[in-house]
N, C-alpha and C positions, 0 to 999 in steps of 0.2 A: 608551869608558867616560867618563862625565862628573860631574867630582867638584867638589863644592859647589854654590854656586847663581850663573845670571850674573847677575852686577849690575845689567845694562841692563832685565832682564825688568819691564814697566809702568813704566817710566822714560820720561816725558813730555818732546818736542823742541821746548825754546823758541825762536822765531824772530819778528825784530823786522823781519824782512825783507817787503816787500809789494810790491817792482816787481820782476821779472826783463828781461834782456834775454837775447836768442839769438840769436846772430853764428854761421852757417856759414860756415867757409872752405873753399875748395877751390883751390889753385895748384899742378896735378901734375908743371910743369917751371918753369923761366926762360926758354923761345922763342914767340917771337911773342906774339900774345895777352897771355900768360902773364910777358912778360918783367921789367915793376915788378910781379910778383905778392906779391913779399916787403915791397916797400917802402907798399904798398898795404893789408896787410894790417896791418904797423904803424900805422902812422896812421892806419887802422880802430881797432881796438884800445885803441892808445895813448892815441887820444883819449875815447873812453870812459872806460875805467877813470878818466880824469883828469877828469872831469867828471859822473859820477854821485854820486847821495850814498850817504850809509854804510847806509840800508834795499832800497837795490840790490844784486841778486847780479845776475853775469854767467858765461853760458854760451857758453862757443865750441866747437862743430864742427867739428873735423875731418875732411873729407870725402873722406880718400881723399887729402890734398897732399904732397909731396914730401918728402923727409927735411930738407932745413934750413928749410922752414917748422914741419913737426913738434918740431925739436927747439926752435924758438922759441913754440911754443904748450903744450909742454911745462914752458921755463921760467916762463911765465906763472903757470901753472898750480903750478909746486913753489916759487914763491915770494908764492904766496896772493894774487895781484894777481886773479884771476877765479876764480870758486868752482866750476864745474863745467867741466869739459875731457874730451867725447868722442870719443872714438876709432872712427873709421869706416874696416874697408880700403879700401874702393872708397864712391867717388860715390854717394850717396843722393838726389840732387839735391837744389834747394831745399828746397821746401817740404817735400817730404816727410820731410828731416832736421829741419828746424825743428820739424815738428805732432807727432812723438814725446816731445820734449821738453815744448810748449806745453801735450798736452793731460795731462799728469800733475803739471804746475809747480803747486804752492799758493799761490805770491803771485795776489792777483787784477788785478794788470795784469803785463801780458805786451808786452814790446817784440820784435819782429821785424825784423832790419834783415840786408841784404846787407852784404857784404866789404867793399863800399867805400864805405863813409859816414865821412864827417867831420864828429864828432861837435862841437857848440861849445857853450861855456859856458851855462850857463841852462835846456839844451834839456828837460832830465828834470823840472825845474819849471814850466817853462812849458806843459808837454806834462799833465804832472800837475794843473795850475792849469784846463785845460780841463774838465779830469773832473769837477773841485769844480763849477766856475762850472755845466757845464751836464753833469749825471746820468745827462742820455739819451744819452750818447756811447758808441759801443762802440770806435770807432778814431779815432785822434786821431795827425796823422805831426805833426813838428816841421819842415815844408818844406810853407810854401804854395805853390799855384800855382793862379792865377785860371780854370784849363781844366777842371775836376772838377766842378763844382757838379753836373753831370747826370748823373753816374755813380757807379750803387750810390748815390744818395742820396734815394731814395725818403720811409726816415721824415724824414729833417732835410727835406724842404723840405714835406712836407703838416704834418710837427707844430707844424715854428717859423713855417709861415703861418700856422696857425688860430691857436697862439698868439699871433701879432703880434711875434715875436722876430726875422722878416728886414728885413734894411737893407741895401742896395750903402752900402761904403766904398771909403772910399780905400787902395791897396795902401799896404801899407806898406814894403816893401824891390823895389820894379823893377828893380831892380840884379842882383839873387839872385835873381831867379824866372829873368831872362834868363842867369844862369851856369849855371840848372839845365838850360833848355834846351837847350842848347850844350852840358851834358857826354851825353847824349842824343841829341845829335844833329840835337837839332829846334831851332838857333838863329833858323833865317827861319821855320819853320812853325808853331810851338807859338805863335808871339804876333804871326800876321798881322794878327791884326784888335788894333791898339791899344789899343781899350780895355782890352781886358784888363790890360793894364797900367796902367791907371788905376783901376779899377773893380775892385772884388771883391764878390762875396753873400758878406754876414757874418749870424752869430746874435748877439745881443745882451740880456743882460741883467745887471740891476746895476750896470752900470758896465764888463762881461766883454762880452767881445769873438772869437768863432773864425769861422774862416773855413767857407764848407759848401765839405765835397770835399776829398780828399787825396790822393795816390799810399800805396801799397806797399811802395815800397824802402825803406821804412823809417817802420814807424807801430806805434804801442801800444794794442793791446788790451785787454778786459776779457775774463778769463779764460773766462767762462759763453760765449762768442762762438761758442768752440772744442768745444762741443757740438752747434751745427747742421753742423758741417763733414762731409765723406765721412768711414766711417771707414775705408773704402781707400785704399791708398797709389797716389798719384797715378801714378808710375812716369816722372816727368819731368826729365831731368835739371832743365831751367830753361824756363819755357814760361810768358806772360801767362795762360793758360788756366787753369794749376794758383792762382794769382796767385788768380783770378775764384772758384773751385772753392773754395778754403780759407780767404781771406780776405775778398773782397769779397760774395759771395753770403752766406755763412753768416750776416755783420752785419747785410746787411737781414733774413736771416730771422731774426736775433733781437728784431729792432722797431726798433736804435738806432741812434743819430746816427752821421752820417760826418764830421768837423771835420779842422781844420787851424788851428794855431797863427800869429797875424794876422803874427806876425814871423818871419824864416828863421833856424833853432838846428841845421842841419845842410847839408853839400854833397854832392853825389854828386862821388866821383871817377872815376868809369871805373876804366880801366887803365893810365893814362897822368899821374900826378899833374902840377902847375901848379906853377910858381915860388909863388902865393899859396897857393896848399891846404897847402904848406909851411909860409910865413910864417903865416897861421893859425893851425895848430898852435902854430907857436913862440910864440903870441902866448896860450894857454890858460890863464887863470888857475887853476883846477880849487878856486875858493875857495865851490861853491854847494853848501851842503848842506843845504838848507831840506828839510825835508818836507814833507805835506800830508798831506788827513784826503781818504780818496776815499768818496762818498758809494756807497751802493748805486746800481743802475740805477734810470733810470726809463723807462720806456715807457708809450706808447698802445696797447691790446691790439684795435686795429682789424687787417680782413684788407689782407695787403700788396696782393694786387689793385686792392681799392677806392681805395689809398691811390695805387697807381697811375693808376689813373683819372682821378683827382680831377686829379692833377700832371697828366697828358697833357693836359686841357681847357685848365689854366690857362699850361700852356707853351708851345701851339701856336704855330704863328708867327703867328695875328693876336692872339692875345689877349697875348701874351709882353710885346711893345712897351708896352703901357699900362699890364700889369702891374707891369714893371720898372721906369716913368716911377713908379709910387705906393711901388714899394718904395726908391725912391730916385735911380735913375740919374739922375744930369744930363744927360747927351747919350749919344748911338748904341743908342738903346735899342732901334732895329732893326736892328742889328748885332752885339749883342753874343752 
């Protein structure tokens, strides 16, 4: 029997929030693998929370971890440090935990990052500052690295050609693109051919500056993104396929840009944290809380085929060299 009226009925939910992030964990013991699972997931965590601004909500995952990770994600959670805390018994894998979340979130950028990101000062602004400067972005990681420009970035390199918006610059952190390799695994292989390290395809306008091409492990999206994805569940625990399938394909078929922030605002740690991923941390001002105005999208509503086409002629390996001599490159421009 229900006596009076509830209060809430057509009671409007005001919210000043417009970026989300969504951190699954999963650390189901402490052996092997799994053994700094706890200490990894803090300083996931920690560093976030301590470096987002106040129109940021954070959601962490649960995925099935162990009881003294749970009860440490718990307290996060009962002492309002991260706004949303779900509970999974069993492993839902990546992505497929994440896109439950991603595709009913109302903020219209959406961050996706794995368990072991280490998150640094600036990054939610800088990452955000991409979106203003250039509209046609749908994902945008705050971890450059010079090896992407050719993957999944179809509209960024036919739109900001015709525009005249590409330029090789100069890297700007070689330091950090080489610690990324190396948490990876690919220290010798990911930057055999040096240039890379001197060189990067950037977009440019105004004064703004992002790199084309990003990884995964950790990038922000534009919520509308999250309507070309499957809408079955992958069924993977962790797989680059599911990675291709939910995030990378979906972006080109929405039209937009694939970027990366020209400076490094996050580290991957593995499994295995670094005397400095520590120091790091301990060194986090957590003083940025700028916000920004995110423009709607903008795209070219040309077919991705064609759009393909076009890139393949001009990418070839004969035409690439002279290509990249007029976008810029100073030297190795048949190598890079």
């Amino acid at each position: 029997m229900r006596i009076g009226v509830n209060p809430e009925i057509d009671k409007k939910i005001a919210s000043d929030a417009y970026h989300r992030v969504i951190i699954p964990i999963y650390v189901p013991h402490f052996d092997g693998y799994f053994k700094n699972g706890l200490e990894v997931t803090k300083l996931c965590l920690e560093s976030v929370i301590k470096t987002s601004h106040e129109q940021c909500r954070i959601t962490v995952i649960n995925n099935g971890s162990c009881s003294r990770v749970t009860e440490y994600l718990q307290e996060l959670y009962n002492s309002g440090r991260i706004d949303q805390l779900v509970l999974q018994k069993e492993n839902l894998g990546k992505v497929d935990a994440m896109m439950q979340i991603a595709r009913t979130a109302s903020e219209p950028l959406i961050t996706l990052s794995d368990g072991d990101v280490l998150f640094l000062d600036g990054w939610i602004q800088a990452t955000e500052k991409v979106f203003e400067s250039f509209p046609e972005a749908g994902m945008v990681s705050p971890v450059p690295h010079g090896t992407t420009y050719g993957q999944y970035t179809t509209n960024t390199l036919f739109d900001a050609f015709f525009k005249g918006l590409l330029e090789f610059r100069s890297v700007s952190d070689p330091g950090d693109m080489l610690r990324f390799a190396e948490s990876i695994g690919r220290g010798d292989s990911m930057y055999e051919k040096d240039i890379r390290l001197k060189y990067q395809l950037t977009v440019n306008r105004n004064d703004q500056t992002a790199v084309v091409g990003c990884g995964h492990f950790v990038a922000t999206m534009r919520r509308e993104v999250f309507e070309y994805a499957p809408t079955e569940s992958s069924k993977l625990a962790y797989a680059s396929d599911a990675d291709r399938r939910y995030i990378d394909i979906p972006n080109e078929k929405a039209g937009l840009w694939r970027l990366a922030t020209p400076g490094n605002y996050a580290y991957h740690m593995g499994n295995n944290p670094q005397t400095w991923m520590r120091e790091k941390f301990i060194a986090l001002r957590g003083d940025g809380k700028e916000k920004r105005s995110i423009p709607e999208a903008r795209r070219w509503n040309l077919p991705l085929a064609f759009k393909r086409l076009v890139n393949r002629l001009w990418l070839n390996k004969y035409v690439r060299p002279y290509m990249f001599k007029r976008l810029g490159l100073k030297e190795g421009a048949g190598e890079y």
